[in-house]
C-alpha positions as CSV (number, residue, x, y, z in Angstrom):
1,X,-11.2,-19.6,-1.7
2,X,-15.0,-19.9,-3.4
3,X,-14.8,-22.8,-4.6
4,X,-17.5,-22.2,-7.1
5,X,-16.3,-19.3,-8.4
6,X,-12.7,-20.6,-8.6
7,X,-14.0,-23.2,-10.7
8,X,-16.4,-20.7,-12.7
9,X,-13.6,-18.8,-13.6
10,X,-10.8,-21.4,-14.2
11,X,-13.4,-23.0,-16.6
12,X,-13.4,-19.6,-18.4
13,X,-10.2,-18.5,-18.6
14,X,-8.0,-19.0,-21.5
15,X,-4.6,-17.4,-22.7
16,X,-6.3,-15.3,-25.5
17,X,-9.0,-13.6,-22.4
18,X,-6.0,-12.8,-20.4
19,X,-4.4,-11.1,-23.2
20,X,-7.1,-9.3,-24.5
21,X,-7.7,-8.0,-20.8
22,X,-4.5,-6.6,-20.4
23,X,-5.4,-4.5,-24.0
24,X,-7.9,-3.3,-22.0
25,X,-6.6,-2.2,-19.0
26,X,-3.9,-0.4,-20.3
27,X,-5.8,1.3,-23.0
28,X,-5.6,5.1,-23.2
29,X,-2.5,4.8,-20.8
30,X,1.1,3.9,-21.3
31,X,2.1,0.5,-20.8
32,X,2.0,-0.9,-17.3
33,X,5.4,-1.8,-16.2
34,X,4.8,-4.1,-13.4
35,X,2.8,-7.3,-13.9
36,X,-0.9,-8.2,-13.4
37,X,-2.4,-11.5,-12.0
38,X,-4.4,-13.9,-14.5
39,X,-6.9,-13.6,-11.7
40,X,-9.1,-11.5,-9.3
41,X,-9.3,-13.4,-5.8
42,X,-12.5,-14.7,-4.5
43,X,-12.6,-14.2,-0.2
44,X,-15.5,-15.4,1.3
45,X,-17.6,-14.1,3.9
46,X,-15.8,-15.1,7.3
47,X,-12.5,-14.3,6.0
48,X,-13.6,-10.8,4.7
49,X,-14.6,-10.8,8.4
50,X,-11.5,-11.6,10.1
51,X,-9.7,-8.9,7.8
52,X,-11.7,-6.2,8.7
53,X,-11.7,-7.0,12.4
54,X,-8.1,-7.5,12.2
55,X,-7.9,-3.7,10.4
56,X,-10.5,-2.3,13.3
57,X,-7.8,-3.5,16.2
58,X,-4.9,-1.5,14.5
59,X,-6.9,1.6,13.6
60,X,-7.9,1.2,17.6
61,X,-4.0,1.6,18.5
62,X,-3.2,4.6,15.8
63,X,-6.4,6.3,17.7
64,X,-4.8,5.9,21.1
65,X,-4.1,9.7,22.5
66,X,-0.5,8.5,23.1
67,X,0.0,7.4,19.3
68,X,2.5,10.1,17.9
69,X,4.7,9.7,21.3
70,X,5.0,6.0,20.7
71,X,5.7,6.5,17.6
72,X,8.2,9.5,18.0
73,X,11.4,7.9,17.3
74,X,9.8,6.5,13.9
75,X,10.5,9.4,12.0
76,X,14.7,10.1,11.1
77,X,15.8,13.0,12.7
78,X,17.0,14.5,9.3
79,X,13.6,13.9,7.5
80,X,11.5,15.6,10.1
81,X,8.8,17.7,8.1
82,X,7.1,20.2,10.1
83,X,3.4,21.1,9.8
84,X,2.6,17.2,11.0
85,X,-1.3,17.2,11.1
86,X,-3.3,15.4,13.6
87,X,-3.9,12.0,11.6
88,X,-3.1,10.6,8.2
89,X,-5.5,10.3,4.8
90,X,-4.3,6.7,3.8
91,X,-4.1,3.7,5.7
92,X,-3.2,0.2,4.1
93,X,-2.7,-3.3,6.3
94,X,-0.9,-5.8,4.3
95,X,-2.4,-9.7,5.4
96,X,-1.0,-12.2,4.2
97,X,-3.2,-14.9,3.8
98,X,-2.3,-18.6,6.5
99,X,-4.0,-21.2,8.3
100,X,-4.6,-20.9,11.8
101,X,-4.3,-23.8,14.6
102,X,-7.9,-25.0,13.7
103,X,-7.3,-25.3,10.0
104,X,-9.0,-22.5,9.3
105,X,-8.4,-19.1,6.8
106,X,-7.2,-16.1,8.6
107,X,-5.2,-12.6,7.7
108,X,-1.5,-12.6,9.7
109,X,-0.3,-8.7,9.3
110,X,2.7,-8.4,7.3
111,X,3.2,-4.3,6.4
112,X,1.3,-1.4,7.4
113,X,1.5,2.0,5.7
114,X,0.3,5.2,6.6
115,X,0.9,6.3,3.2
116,X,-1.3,6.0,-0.2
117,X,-1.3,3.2,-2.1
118,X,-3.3,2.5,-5.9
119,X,-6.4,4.3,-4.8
120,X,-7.4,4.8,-8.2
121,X,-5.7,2.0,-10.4
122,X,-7.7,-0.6,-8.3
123,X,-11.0,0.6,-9.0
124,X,-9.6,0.7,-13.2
125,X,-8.6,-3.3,-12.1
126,X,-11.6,-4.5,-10.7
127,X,-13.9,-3.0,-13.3
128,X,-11.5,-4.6,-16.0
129,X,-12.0,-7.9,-14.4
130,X,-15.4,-7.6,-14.1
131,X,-16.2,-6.7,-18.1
132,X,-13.7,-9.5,-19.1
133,X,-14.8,-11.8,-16.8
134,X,-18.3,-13.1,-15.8
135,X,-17.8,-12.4,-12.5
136,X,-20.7,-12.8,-10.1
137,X,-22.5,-9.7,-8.9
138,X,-22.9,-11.2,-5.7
139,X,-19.4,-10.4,-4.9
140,X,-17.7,-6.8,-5.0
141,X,-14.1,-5.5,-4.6
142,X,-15.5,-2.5,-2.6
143,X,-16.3,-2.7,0.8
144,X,-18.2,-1.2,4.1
145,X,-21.0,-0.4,1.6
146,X,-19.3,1.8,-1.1
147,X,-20.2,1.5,-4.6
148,X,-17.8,3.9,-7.5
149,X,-19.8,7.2,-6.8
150,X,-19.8,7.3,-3.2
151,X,-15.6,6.2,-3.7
152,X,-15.5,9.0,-5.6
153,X,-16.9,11.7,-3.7
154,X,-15.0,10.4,-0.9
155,X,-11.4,10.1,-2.7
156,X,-12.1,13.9,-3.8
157,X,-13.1,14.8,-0.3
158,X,-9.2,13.5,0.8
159,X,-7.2,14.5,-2.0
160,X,-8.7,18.3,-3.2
161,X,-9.9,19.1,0.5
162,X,-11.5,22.8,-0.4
163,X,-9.6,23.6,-2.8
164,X,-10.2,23.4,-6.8
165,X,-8.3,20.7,-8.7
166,X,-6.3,22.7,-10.2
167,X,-4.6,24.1,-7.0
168,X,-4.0,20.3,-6.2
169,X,-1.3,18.1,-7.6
170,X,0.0,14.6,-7.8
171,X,4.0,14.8,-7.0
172,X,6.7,12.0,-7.1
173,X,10.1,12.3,-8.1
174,X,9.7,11.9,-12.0
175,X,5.6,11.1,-11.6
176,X,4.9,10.1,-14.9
177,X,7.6,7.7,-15.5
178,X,7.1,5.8,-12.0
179,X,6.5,2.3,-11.2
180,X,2.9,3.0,-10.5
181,X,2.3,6.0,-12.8
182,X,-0.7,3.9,-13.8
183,X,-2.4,4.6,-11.3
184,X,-1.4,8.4,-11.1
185,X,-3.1,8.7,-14.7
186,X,-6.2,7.1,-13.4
187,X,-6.0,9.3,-10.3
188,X,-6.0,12.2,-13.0
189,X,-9.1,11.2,-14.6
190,X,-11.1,10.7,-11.8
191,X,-10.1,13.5,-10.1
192,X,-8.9,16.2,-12.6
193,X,-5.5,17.1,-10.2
194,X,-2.7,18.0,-11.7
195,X,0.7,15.0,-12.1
196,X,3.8,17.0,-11.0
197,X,7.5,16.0,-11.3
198,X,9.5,17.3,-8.1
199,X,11.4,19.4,-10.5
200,X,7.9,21.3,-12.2
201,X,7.4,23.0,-8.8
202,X,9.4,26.2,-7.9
203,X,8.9,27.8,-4.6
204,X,8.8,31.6,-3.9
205,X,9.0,32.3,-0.2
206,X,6.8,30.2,1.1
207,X,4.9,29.2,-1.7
208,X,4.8,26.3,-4.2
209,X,4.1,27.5,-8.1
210,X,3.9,25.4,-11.2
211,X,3.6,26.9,-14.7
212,X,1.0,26.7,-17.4
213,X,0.1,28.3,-20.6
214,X,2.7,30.7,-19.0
215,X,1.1,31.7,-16.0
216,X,2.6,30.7,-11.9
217,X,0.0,28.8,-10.3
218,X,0.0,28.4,-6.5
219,X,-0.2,24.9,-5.9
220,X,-2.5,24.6,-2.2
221,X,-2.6,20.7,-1.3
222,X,-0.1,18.0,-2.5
223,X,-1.3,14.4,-2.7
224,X,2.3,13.3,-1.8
225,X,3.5,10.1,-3.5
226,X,7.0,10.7,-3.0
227,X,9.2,8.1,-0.4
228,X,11.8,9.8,1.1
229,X,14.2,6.8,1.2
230,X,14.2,6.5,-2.8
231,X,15.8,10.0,-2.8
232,X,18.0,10.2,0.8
233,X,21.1,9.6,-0.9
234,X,20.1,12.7,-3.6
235,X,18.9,15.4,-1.7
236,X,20.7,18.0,-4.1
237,X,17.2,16.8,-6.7
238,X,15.3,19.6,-4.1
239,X,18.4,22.0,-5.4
240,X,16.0,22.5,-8.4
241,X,12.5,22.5,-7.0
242,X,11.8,22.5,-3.1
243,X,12.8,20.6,-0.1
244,X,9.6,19.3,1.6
245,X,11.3,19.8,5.0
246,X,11.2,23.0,4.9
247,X,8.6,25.5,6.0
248,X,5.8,25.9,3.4
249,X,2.9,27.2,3.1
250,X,1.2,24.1,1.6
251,X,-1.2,21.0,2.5
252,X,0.1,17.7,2.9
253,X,-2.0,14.4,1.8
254,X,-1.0,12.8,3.8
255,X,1.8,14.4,5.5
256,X,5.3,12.7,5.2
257,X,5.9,12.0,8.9
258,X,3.1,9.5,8.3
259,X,4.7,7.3,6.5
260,X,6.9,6.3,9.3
261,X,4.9,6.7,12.4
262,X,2.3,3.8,10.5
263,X,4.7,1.2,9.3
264,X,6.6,-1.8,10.6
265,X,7.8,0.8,13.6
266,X,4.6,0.6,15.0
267,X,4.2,-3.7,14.8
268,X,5.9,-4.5,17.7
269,X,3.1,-2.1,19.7
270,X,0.3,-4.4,18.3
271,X,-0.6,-7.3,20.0
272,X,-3.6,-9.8,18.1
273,X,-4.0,-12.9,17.0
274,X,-3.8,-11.2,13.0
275,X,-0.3,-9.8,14.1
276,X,2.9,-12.2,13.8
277,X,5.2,-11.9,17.4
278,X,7.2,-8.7,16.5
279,X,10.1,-7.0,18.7
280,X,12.5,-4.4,17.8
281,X,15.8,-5.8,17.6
282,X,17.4,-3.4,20.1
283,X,15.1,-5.5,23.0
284,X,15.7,-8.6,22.0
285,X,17.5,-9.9,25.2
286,X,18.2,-13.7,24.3
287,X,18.2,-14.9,20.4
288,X,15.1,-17.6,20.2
289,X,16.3,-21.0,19.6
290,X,14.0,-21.3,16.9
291,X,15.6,-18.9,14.8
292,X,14.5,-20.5,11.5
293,X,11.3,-19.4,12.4
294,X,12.2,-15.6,12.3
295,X,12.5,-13.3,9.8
296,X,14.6,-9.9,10.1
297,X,13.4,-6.4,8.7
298,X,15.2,-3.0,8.4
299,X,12.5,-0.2,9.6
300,X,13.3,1.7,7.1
301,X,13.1,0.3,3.9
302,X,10.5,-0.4,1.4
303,X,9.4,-3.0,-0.9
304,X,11.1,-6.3,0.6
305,X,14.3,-4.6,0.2
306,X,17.2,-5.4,3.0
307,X,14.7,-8.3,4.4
308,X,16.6,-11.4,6.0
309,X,14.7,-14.4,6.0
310,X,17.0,-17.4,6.8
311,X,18.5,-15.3,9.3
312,X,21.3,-16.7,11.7
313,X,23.1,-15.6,14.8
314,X,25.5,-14.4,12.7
315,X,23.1,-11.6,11.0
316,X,21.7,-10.6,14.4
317,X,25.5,-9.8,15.7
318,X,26.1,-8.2,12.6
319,X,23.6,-5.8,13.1
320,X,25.5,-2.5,13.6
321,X,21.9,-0.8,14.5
322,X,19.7,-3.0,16.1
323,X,17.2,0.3,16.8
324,X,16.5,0.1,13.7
325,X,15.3,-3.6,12.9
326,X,12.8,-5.8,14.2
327,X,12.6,-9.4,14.3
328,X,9.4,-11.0,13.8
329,X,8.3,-14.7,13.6
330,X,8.1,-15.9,9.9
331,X,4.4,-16.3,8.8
332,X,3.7,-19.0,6.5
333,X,1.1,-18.3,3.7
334,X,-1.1,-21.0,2.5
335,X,-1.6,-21.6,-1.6
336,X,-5.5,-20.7,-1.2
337,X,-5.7,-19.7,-5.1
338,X,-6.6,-22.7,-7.2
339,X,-3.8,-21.7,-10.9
340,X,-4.2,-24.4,-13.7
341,X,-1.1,-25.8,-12.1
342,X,-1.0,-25.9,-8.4
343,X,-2.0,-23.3,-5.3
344,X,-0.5,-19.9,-5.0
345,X,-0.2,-18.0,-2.1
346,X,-2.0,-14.6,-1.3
347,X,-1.9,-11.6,0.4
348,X,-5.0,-8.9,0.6
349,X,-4.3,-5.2,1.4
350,X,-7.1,-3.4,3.0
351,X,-7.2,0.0,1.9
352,X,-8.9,2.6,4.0
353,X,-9.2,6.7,3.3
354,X,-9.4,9.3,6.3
355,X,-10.9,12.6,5.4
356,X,-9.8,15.7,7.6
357,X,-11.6,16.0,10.7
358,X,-13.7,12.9,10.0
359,X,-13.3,8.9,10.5
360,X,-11.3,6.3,8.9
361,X,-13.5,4.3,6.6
362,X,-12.3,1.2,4.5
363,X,-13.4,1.5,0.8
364,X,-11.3,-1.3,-1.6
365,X,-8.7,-3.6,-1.6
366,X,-5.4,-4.8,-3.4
367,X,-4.1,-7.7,-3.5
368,X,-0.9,-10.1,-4.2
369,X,-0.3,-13.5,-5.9
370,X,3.0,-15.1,-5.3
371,X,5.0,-18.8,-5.7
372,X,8.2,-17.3,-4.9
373,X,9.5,-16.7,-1.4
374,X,8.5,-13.4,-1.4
375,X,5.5,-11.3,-1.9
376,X,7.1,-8.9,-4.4
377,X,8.4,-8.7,-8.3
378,X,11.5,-9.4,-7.8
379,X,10.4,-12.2,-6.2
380,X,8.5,-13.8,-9.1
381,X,9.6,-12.9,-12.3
382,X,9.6,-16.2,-13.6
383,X,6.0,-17.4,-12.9
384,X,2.8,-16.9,-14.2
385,X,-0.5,-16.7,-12.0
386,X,1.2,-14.3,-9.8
387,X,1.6,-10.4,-9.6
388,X,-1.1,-7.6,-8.6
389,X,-4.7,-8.2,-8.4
390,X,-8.0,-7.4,-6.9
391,X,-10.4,-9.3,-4.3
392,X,-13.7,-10.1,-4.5
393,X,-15.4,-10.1,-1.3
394,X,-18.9,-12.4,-0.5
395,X,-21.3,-9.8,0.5
């Protein structure tokens, strides 16, 4: 999207780099089981612009005093935590990356997230780009003037609060053989927390414990990575630890209930031109005649999964809970990224962190290449020049 340094870096690049990059970044850590783009992106100026406008308008609605009653019926009745606080620690817009009516680059909003994402993988990324790569110092994958330390400080402030690292943990279901348990060793070594299986936490009263060198340590402030859905139909794993939706005396970052008051609940409430015509299924009155032009989405669901995109009459009718599904014009990305062999499309996810009792402030980004019809893995297992990757942003 530079076309100089798209043509810097294609110039550079060979097979043999790319390879000895990915030594790099996975050196000291186990091997990373998802798959990392050839390249870093290269945004320009204006369209770093219209991303972080398009960020500022949604942050505007999560601030509205009326929020968390809009957003009510977003959270499953059975998967209610208590203890909500009064805003989340994470926010992360998904924009994919189109053309608008003028020809011109701009973000359309495809997910949102009130829920963390690789906060500390991406900074690992981008500086593994950056020694690999003679990337220009002109551009930087940080934003709204943060350079490593001040991320840092700030990624400490949100995670260990004021408490010690070692009151603080890292949980998911089985941590350290996730998906992203990249980024959760990472996480360790910048921030010296503790990574926690569900199962390595025992509760006494109201208390969470872990164990080591034999001694019960209260455990103060969670930095919870664990997604309900990926253990709803296995609720007896909390048989052998603790079920979060119980009473506790323990701090949530960010809470649970977050992650379903700020997701694609909360799109048909936004109205911009960054966010695609979205309307919850349930008040849809007369089925557009367009309909190839729509795509449908289950709430509650993650990663792509249960996502209709040729959708027909027949799907809508089928839908046994309409409540629960919103139908939202397709958006079509445009192949911006210049591969040895053809464009590829791209999608940029702002990533903002919101200390307690202070203001949300965007720090880095991730970002997406894709030739498949789906941003997503399963979506592109066959190509190269696609998978997870970094932007670097014209200052």
């Amino acid at each position: 999207m530079i076309p100089d340094q798209r043509q810097n870096f294609n110039q550079q690049f060979t097979e043999e780099k790319y390879q000895n990059f990915l030594t790099d970044l996975q050196e000291g850590y186990p091997e990373i089981p998802f798959r990392v783009a050839e390249t870093p992106i290269f945004i320009p100026k204006d369209l770093k612009e219209k991303l972080i406008a398009a960020g500022e308008e949604i942050i505007k609605l999560i601030k509205q005093p009326n929020f968390k009653a809009l957003t009510e019926n977003a959270i499953p009745k059975n998967w209610n935590v208590p203890n909500e606080n009064e805003q989340p620690h994470f926010l992360t817009f998904d924009f994919g990356i189109c053309k608008n009516n003028a020809g011109a680059l701009t973000p359309m909003l495809i997910e949102m997230q009130g829920f963390p994402s690789l906060y500390g993988f991406q900074t690992h990324l981008a500086k593994t780009f950056k020694k690999n790569y003679n990337i220009d110092n002109s551009l930087n994958y940080f934003l709204n003037g943060f350079d490593e330390d001040k991320y840092i400080e700030l990624f400490k402030e949100v995670i260990i609060g004021q408490h010690q690292p070692h009151e603080v943990a890292l949980m998911d279901v089985d941590a350290r053989n996730q998906k992203t348990a990249i980024d959760f060793f990472v996480t360790q070594k910048m921030l010296g927390i503790k990574i926690l299986a569900l199962e390595d936490i025992k509760k006494i009263g109201k208390q969470l414990f872990y164990e080591e060198d034999g001694k019960q340590i209260q455990l103060k402030r969670i930095y919870n990575r664990l997604i309900f859905d990926e253990v709803a139909d296995n609720t007896d794993i909390f048989k052998n630890s603790f079920d979060p939706r119980e009473e506790l005396d323990v701090e949530w970052v960010t809470h649970p209930n977050w992650f379903y008051r700020i997701s694609k609940y909360t799109m048909p409430f936004l109205k911009s031109e960054f966010v695609p015509e979205t309307r919850f299924l349930n008040e849809v009155t007369s089925i557009p005649a367009d309909l190839e032009n729509y795509v449908l989405k289950p709430l509650f669901s993650f990663a792509g999964m249960g996502v209709i995109i040729d959708v027909s009459e027949t799907d809508i009718k089928n839908i046994a809970d309409p409540e629960n599904w919103i139908l939202q014009r397709k958006v079509s990305y445009e192949p911006v990224v210049q591969s040895p062999d053809g464009g590829v499309k791209a999608e940029i996810r702002m990533m903002y962190l919101w200390p307690d009792d202070g203001e949300p402030q965007l720090c880095l980004n991730l970002a997406r290449l894709s030739r498949g019809k789906m941003i997503g893995v399963r979506y592109n297992a066959d190509f190269d020049w696609v998978g997870g990757t970094v932007g670097f942003m014209e200052q």
